[in-house]
N, C-alpha and C positions, 0 to 999 in steps of 0.2 A: 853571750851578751843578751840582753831583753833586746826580747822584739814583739813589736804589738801591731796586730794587727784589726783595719777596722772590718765591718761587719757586710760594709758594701766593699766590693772591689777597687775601688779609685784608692789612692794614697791622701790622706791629709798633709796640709803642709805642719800645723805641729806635733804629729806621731812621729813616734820614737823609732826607728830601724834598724837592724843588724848592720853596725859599723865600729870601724877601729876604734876604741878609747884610750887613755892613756890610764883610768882608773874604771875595772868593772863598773857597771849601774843594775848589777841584779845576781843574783844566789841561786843555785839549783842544787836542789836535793833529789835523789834518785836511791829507792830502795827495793832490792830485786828476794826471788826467793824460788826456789825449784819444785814448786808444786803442781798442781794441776793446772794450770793455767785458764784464763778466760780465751769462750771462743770469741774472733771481731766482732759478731753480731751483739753481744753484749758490751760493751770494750764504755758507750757511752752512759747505761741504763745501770751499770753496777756504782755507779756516783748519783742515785735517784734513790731520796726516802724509804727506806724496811726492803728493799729489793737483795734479793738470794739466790742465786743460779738457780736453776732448776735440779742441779747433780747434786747441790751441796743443801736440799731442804731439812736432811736429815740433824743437819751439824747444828751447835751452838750458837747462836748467837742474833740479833734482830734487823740487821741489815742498815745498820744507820753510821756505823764508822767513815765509812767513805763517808756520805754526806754530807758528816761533818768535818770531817778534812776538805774537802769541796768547800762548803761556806768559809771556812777560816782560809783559807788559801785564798779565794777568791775577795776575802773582806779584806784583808791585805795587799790586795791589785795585783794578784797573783794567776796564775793559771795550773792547774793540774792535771794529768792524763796516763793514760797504761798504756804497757809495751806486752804484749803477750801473743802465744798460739795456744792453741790444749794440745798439753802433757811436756811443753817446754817453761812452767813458771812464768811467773808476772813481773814486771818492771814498770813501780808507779813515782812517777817521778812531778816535781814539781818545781815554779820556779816565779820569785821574789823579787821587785823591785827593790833596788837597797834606798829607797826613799819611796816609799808607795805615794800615788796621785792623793792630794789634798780638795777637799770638798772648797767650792766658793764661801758658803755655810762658815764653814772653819776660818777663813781667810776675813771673814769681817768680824768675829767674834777677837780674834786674835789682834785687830787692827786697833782698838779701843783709843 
């Protein structure tokens, strides 16, 4: 189930919690793979703009995949994260509101 949490410790009274529903309120995707894996000290900087491990400079590619799953995830009201150690593969998983938070912005345009 979604669970959101705020940025300062205290609970708000209208955040959302891990509790029983009778119909989910959110989607998770998880997709895993058995390669070198990331070490934790990178786990948060590999979802950061043209960023490359330092093992992997040699290989293809510009460093902006994640980044851009990050923004899309996160423009969705979503959140994204990796599960890895090095040399056990990655597991990046993420997870959706099945109604993403509506701007106030939107709620007066729509109100006409």
């Amino acid at each position: 189930m979604w669970e959101r949490r705020s940025s300062s410790n205290r609970a708000l009274p209208q955040e959302r919690r891990r509790r029983a529903l009778s119909q989910p309120n959110s989607v998770k995707i998880s997709v895993s793979d058995t390669g070198p894996g990331v070490p934790p000290e990178y786990h948060l900087e590999i979802f950061d703009d043209f960023f490359r491990l330092p093992s992997s400079e040699k290989a293809e590619g510009m460093g902006l995949g994640l980044a851009i799953a990050r923004r899309l995830v996160q423009g969705m009201g979503g959140k994204i994260w990796v599960e890895s150690e090095p040399g056990a593969g990655c597991k990046f998983s993420f997870i959706l509101p099945l109604m993403p938070p509506t701007s106030e912005s939107e709620g007066k345009n729509n109100g006409r």
